[in-house]
N, C-alpha and C positions, 0 to 999 in steps of 0.2 A: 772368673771375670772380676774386672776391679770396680767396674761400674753397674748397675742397672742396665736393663736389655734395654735399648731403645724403641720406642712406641709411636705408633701412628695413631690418627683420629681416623675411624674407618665408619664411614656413611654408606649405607644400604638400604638400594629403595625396591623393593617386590611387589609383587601383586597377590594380592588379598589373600586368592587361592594357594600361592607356594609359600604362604607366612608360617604356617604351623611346619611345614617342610624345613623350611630354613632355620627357625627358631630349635626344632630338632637338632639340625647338624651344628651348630652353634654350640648347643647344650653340650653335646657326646663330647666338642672337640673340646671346650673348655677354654676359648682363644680372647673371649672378648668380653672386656670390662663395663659396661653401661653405665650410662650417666647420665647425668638430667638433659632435659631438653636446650639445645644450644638457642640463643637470640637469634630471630630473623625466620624459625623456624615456624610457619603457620600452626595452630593449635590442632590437637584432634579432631575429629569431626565429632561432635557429640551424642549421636544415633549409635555412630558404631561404637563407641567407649560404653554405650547404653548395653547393646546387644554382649562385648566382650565379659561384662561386669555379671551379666547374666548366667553365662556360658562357665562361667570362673564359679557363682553360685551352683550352680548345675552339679561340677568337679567336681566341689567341696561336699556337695551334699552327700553323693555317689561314694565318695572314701569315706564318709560316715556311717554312712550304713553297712558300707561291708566290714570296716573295725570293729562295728556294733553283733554285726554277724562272727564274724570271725573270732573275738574276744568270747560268744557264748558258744562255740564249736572246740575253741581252745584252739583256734591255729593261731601262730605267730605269723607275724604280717610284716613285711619290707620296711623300712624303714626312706626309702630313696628307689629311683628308678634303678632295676639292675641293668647287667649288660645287653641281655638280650630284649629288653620292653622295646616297644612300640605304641604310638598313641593311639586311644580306643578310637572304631569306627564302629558302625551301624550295628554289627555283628557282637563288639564287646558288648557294648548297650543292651541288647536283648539280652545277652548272658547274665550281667551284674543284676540287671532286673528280675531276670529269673531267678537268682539265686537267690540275693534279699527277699525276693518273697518266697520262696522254699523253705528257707532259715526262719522267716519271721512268722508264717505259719505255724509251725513245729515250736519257735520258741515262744508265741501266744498259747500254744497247746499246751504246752507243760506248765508256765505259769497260770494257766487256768486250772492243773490239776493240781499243782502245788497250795493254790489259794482253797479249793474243793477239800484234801487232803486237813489242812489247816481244821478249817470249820470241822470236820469230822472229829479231828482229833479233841476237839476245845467241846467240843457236843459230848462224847463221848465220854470224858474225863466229867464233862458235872454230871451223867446221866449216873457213872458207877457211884460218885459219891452220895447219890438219892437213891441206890437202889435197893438198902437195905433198910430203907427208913418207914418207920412204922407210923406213918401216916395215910389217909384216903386218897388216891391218883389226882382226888376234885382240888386237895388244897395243896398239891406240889406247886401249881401255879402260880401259889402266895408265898411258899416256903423257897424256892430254888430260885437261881437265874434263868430258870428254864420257862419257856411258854412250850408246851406242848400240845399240838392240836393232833385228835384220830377221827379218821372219819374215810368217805368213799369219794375217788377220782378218777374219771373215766380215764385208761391209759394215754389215751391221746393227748390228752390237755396236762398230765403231769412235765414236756419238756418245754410245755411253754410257763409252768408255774415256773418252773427252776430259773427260767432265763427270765421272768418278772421278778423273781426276788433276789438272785444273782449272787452276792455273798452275807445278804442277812439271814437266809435259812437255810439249813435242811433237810431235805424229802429222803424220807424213806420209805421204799415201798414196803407192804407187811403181809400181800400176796391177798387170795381169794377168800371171803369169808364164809362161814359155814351159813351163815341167814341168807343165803342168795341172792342178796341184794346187789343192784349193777353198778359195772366199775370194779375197781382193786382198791385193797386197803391201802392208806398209806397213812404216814405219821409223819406230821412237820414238826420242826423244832427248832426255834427261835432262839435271842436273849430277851431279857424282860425285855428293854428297852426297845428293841423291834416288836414286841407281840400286834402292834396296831396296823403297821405294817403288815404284818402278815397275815391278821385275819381280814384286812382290805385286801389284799391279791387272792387270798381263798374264795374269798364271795366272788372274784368274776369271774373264776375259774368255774362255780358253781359247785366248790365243795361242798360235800356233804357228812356233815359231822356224825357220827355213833356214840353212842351213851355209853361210857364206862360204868360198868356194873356197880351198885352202890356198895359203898364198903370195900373196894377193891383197894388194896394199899402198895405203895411202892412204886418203882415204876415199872413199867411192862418190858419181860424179858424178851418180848418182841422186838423191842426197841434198841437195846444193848445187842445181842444178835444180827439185828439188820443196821446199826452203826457200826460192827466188826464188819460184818460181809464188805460194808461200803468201803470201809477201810484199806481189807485188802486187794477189793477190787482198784482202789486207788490209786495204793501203792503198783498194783500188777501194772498199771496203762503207765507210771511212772518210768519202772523199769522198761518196756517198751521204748517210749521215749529215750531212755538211755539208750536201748542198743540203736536205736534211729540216728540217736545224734552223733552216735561214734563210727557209724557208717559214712552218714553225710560226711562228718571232717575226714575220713579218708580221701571218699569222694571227691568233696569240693573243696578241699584243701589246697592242693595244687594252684585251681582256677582262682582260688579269692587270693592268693600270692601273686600269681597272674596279673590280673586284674587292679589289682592294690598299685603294684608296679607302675601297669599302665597308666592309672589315672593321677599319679603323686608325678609321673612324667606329663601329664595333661594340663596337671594343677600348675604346675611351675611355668611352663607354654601359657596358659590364661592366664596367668597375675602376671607374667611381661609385657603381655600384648594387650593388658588392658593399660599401662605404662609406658605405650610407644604412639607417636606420633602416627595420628592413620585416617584415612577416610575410607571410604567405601570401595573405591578399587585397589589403594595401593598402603603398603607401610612402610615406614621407616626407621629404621634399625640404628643406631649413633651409638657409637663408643669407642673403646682403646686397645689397638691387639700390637702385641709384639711385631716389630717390622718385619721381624724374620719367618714370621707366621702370616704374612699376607698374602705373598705369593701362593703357597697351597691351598687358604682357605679361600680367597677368590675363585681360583682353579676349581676348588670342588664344589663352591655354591652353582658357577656356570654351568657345572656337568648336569648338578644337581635341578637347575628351574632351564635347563635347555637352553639358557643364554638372557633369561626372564632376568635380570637384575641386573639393575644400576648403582655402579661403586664408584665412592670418592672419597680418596687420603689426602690426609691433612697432616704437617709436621709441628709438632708443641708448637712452635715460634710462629705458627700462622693462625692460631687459636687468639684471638680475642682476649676470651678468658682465663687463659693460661699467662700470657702478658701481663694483665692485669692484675692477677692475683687470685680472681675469682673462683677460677675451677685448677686443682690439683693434678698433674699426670699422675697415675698411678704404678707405680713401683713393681717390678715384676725381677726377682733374681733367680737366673739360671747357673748350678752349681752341680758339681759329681755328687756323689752318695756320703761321701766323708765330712764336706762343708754343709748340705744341705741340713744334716743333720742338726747343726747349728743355728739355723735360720729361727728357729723359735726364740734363744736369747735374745738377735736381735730385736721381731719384733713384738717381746714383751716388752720391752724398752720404747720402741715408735719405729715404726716405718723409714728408712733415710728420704730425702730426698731426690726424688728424680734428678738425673743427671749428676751428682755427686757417688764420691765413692764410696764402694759397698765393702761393710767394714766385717762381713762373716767369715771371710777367710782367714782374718785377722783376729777375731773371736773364735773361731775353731783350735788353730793354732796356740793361741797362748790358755785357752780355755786345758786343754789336755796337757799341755807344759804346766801350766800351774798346780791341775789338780796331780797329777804327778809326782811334783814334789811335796807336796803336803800328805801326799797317801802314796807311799812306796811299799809296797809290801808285795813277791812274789805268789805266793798265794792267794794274799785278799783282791789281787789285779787281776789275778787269771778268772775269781767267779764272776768280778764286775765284765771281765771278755766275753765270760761263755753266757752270762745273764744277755749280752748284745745280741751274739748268734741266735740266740733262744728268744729274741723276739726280735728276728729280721722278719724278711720275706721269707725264707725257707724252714721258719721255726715251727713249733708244734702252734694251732689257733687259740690256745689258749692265753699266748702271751701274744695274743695281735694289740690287743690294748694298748702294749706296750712297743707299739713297732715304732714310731716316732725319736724313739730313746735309742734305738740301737746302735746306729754309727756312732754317738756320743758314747755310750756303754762300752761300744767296743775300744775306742781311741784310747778313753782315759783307763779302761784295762791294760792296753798294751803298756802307755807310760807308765802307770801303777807296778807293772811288771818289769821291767826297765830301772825303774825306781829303786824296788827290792832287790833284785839284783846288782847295784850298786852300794845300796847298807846291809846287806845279805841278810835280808829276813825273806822266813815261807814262813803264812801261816804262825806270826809273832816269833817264831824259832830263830834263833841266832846262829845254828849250829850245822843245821844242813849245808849250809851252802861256801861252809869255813873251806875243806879241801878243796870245793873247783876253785876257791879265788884265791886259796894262795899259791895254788898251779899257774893261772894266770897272770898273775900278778908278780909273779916272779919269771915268769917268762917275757910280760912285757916291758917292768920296769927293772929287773933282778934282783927284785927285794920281794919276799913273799909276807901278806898284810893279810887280815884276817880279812879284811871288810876292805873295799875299793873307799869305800864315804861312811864314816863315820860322825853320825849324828850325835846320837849319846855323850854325855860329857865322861867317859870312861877313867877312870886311872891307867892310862895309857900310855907307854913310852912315846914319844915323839908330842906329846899335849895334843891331844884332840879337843880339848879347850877352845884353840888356837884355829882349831879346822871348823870347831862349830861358828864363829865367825866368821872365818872364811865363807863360811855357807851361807852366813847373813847377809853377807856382803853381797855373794852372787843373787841370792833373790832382789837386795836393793836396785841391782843391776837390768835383771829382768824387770822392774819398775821403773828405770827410766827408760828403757826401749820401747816398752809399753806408750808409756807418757810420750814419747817422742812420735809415736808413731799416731797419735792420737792428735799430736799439734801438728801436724804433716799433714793427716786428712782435712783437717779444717783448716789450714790453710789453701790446699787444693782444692776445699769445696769451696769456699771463697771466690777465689778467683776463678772457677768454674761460673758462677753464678754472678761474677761480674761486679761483688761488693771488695772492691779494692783496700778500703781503709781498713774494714775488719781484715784479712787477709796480712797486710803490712802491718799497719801499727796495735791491732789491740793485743790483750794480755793474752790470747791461746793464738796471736799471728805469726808473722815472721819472727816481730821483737820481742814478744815472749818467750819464740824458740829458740833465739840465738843467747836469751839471758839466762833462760835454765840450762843451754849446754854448756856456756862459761864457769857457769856457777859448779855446774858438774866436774868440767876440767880441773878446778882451780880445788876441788875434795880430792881429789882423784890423786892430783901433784901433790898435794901434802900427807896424805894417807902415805905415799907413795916416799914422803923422806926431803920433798920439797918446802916450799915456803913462799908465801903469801908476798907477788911483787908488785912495785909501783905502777905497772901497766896492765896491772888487774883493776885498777880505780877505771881507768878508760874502756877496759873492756865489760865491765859491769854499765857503765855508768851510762853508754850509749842509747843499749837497749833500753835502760831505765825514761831516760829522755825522750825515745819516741813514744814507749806508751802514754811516760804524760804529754808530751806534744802532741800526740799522735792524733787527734782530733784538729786541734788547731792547722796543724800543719796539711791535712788533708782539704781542711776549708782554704786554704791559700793556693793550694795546686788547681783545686775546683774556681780558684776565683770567686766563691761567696761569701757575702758581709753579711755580718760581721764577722769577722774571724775569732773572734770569743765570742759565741751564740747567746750564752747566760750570763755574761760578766764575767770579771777577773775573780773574784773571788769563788764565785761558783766552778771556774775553770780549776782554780789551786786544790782546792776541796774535793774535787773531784779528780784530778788525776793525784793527788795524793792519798787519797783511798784504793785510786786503782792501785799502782805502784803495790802498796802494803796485800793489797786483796791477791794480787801476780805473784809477791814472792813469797805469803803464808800458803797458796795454794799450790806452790810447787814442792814448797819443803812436806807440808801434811800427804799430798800424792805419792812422793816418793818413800815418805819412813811409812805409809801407810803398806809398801811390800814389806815389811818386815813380820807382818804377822804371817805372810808366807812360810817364812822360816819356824813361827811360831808355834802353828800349828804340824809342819811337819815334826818340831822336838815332841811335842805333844804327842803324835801319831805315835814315834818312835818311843816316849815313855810309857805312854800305856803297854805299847802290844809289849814291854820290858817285866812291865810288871803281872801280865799275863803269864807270860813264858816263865818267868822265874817260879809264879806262885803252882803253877804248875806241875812246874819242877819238884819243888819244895813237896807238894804232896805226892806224887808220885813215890816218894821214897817213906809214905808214912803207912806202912801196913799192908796186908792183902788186899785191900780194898782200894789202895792209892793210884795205883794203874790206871782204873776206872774212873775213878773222882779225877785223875788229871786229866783223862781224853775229853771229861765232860766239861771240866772249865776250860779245856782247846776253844770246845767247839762254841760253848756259850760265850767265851770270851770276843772268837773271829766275830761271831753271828756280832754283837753289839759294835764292835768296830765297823764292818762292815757296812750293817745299815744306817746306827745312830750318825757315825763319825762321817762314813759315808757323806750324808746329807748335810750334813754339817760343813765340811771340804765343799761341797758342789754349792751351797749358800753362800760361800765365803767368795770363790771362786766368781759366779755371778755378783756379786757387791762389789769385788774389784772392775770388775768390765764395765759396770754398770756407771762406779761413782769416778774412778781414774782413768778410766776410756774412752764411755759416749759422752760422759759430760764436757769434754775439749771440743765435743764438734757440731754435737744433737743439739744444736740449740735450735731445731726447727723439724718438724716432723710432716714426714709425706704422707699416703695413702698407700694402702697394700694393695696390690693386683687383687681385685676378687672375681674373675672373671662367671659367666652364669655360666653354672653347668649345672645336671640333674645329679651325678654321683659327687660325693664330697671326695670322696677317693682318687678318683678317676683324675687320670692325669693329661693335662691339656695338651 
């Protein structure tokens, strides 16, 4: 297609109950552009924007907790609605619920033991460095970090100390004492800095303290003991924990994917419908679908709410907004696999304009012609092909990343290949490909040539000198079909768009285009053995004329005054700037293809100096075989990728500065229709 798919304005009014229905089939299909609220349109009702905003918090909170779950499970989670989601009902809810708190149990449980674990560890460490120390138990109190208190705890009341003092101490029990006295031993053990704390939670406990024997020195091997036990009973309930949690992600692995799914397909349903137009019974749905997508998608909304929905199209030109200036139609281009591929040059550059012509077939084409020529090499073309194939649709997943590149990988592979077969390189090699072309080449011309195209300035009978010009020439050539084809679009978008004067008279209009093909003919004839005649002053001079008139003269046919807007001398000054600015910008566009050519000697001197050095070593010793196959392959590999990227820069800066700048002097909007999958195609 040479244009943009033509768009309607499609108004859908539902009932409350089939909104999230509808908003679904919307999503999956991927058909409809949203846009702000049109004029005349009554506002929200504010209760329900109240309740939506709600329901939206609800979503969000709900995919929070399960990332939060699933991130400590170590499942990977959806990134977007897959194919088969659905949006949660009554049924997901109790599940997500269930699981966030199954998860969040288990993962309080372990961080409880991890924090337990901690303290043990940090107790235990000052307990061994005091425990060779030849001092009385009475003044370790004074000497360590350690508050240690021993004494008697009735079993019952030891799991309420624990949960009183939580992570400033810990309880060790030290078992039955020989003095019969009731309760079990136990031994708490603080930092200094909690000791006040801790002998407050002791007292309502109603601990009851024991005299360490006087003279007792060190600290009690009870204590190091029953902080190992604790240890690795801590560690045991840790490991537990592991194997719990690598069951649950089996388990619930699945369902938090599931569920992820559903509700990132929920989330995207509430944040539209908290952005649409709605009251309590009914909503209303406004935006932009391809015209050729109305008929089905109305079809299937009506199967879909039983006849429940009221539709109404609009064409751009009955839009208010659209008239005005105010609201943009959105752009939407339908292409095969070869152009599509290209669609990203375009809009890194900007969006074209609705109803103007769509200039990607035109940037497919000379994009893979150009890079082409500047990278011919049979070999280094075939790995840019099969790098294509290898990240199509049928490639391995690992080069999905790169599927977007393919049909561009594959194209400018083939001309790459194409290329080299014409300067008879594989692989920098000059020599492979010498018998089939001078078979061919003697069959088709009856002269047998080593090379069909000869880049190289070789010492070569017949001066290829003469041919490496010649090849200048042609790339120049290819820049002005380019250029030409660039002041043709914008001339037709022009007059698409109804702005007549730009179109005729300015520098990239009609009069611009008939002054650079003159100017072209009149290189062309004298290149050619002609010469420069008197009825090239009138054919130069015309076009020259209407661009400076070209304003004036447009105010005269309009019939508005003044017909100099700014004065005479503002008029002179101005169309004698244009003039100068029209024909430096033709000359600079067109020798600007020259570095086409530039680059391809370039291509062609390097992979020369490859292949020779190569060469050269290959014949230097036992070892030159190997040394050459390895400067082969290091040499492609740097051509390939450096040079590579280097050609596809260039390539893009031509389109960019000699291309869309003839026409893009105004940029549309991209089709972004709502869908749940970024993938998914509308």
């Amino acid at each position: 297609m040479i244009r943009p798919r033509r768009m309607k304005r499609l108004e859908l009014t539902v009932l409350s109950r089939d909104a999230d229905a509808v908003i679904e089939y919307l999503g999956r299909r991927g058909v409809m552009h949203f846009s702000a609220d049109r004029e005349g349109i009554p506002p929200a009702d504010e209760s329900v924007h109240a309740l939506e905003e709600a329901a939206h918090t609800h979503v969000k909170e709900t995919i929070e907790k399960l990332k939060t779950g699933a991130a400590w499970l170590g499942v990977e989670l959806p990134f977007e609605p897959e194919e088969d989601s659905v949006l949660p009902g009554e049924e997901e809810e109790i599940m997500a619920e269930k699981i966030c708190g199954v998860v969040s149990v288990l993962r309080e449980k372990e961080q409880k033991e991890r924090g337990e674990k901690r303290k043990v560890e940090e107790t235990l460490n000052e307990a061994k460095a005091f425990a060779n120390l030849s001092a009385p138990f009475s003044d370790l109190d004074q000497l360590s970090y350690l508050t240690l208190r021993v004494g008697r705890l009735d079993p019952a009341r030891q799991e309420d100390l624990r949960e009183r003092l939580g992570d400033r101490a810990v309880i060790i029990p030290l078992g039955e004492g020989e003095d019969g006295g009731q309760g079990s031993r136990i031994l708490a053990a603080a930092s200094r800095k909690g000791r006040f704390a801790l002998d407050s939670e002791l007292r309502k406990v109603s601990f009851a303290p024991i005299a360490i024997p006087e003279g007792y020195q060190g600290v009690p091997g009870e204590l190091l003991s029953g902080l190992e036990e604790k240890l690795e009973k801590t560690d045991a309930d840790l490991l537990e924990i592991d194997r719990e949690k690598q069951l649950m992600q089996k388990e619930l692995g699945p369902s938090l994917r599931r569920l992820t799914a559903s509700y990132l397909m929920s989330a995207a349903v509430e944040g539209l419908k908290v952005k649409l137009t709605a009251t309590k019974n009914v909503y209303l749905l406004s935006g932009w679908t391809p015209r050729d997508e109305i008929a089905s998608v109305v079809a299937g909304l009506e199967k879909l709410t039983d006849g429940r929905v009221a539709v109404r199209t609009y064409n751009p030109d009955e839009m208010t907004e659209v008239k005005e200036g105010r609201e943009k139609v959105p752009v939407s281009l339908k292409h095969g696999a070869f152009v599509k591929g290209f669609e990203g040059v375009v809009f890194s550059y900007g969006a074209p304009l609705y109803g103007t012509v769509d200039p990607t077939p035109f940037v497919a084409f000379f994009f893979t012609v150009l890079f082409g020529i500047m990278f011919g090499d049979l070999g280094q073309g075939f790995v840019l092909f099969l790098a294509g194939l290898l990240a199509g649709r049928r490639g391995p997943k690992a080069f999905s990343s790169f599927r977007k590149y393919a049909s561009p990988l594959v194209a400018v592979g083939i001309s790459s290949m194409l290329m080299g077969l014409l300067n008879g390189e594989v692989f920098t090699n000059e020599e492979l490909l010498v018998g089939p072309t001078r078979a061919l080449t003697a069959f088709l011309f009856g002269k047998p040539a080593d090379r069909i195209l000869a880049i190289m300035p070789l010492a070569e009978k017949g001066g290829s000198v003469r041919k490496l010009f010649y090849f200048f020439g042609f790339t120049v050539a290819v820049g002005v079909i380019l250029n030409s084809i660039g002041l043709m679009v914008n001339i037709v978008n022009h007059w698409f768009m109804k702005k007549y004067e730009e179109a005729l008279f300015a520098k990239t209009g009609l009069a611009g285009l008939f002054l650079f093909w003159y100017a072209v003919f009149i290189a062309v004839r004298c290149l050619l053995g002609g010469r420069f005649e008197w009825f090239d002053f009138g054919g130069l001079l015309l076009p020259v004329v209407l661009v400076f008139f070209g304003p004036a003269i447009w105010r005269f046919i309009e019939r508005e005054r003044p017909i100099l807007k700014q004065g005479l001398m503002v008029f002179i000054m101005e169309g004698f700037v244009e003039v100068l600015e029209t024909a430096s910008t033709f000359v600079s566009n067109t020798v600007s293809f020259l570095r086409v050519g530039a680059f391809a000697l370039s291509h062609a001197v390097l992979s020369y100096i490859v292949f020779r050095f190569s060469e050269a070593i290959a014949g230097a010793g036992p070892a030159g075989g190997s040394a050459a196959v390895l400067i082969m392959v290091f040499g492609n590999t740097v051509i390939i990728v450096l040079e590579g990227m280097i050609v596809a820069i260039q390539v893009v800066r031509l389109q960019y500065y000699e291309f869309f700048s003839k026409f893009f002097t105004e940029t549309g909007v991209a089709f972004a229709p709502f869908r749940f999958r970024k993938g998914a195609n509308g």
